[in-house]
N, C-alpha and C positions, 0 to 999 in steps of 0.2 A: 183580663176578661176575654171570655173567646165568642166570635157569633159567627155562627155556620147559616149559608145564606139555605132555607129551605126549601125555596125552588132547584138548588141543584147540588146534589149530594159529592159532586167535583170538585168543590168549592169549599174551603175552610179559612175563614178570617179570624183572625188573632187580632188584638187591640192591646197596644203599650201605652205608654204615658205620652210618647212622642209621632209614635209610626202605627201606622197597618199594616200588617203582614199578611198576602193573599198565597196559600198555595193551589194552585191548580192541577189537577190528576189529568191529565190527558191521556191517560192507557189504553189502548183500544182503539182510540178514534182513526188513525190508519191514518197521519199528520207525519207529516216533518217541523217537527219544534221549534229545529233549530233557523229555519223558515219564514214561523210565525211573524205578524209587525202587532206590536203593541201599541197603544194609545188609552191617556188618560185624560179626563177633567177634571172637575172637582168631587162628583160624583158616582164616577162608574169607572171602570175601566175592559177594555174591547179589545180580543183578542181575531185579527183578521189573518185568514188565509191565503194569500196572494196567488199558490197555484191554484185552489180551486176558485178562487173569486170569491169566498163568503164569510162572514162574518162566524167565526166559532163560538165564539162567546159574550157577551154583554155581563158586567159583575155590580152587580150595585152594593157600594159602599156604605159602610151605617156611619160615617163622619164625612166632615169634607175633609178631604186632603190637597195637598199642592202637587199640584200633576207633574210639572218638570220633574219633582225631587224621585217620580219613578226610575226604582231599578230592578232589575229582572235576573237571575240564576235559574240555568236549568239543569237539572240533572235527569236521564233517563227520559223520559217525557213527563214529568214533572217539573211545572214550574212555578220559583218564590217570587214571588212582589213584592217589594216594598215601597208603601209612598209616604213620608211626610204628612201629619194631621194638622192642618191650621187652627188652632186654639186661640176662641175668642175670651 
């Protein structure tokens, strides 16, 4: 099942049986990716900018996931997420 968050056309989520898979399109934004600090809860996950000071992105998740179990690949300025779904 795939759900694309429709506030931001950047964003595309994927849903497995276990995980969520977020890729993020950063093209353009005039970023150093590899830069970026990540951070997740169980619902969103935020993508902050450290040289300019600001938060780039906020993603809201359509499940809860387990935030530790985030891991991150980039390629280009694109990057994959993946977290862990907690099934209750």
């Amino acid at each position: 099942m795939s759900y694309t968050a429709i506030d931001d056309p950047d964003v595309d989520i994927i849903s497995t049986k276990k995980y969520l898979k977020v890729f993020v399109d950063l093209r353009g934004k005039d970023l150093q990716v590899d830069k970026l600090l990540l951070r997740a809860d169980n619902l969103h996950i935020y993508i902050y900018d450290p040289i300019s000071n600001m938060i780039i992105k906020i993603i809201n998740l359509p499940e809860i996931v387990e935030p530790l179990s985030l891991t991150i690949n980039q390629r280009n300025d694109t990057i994959t997420l993946t977290v862990k779904k907690i099934n209750y």
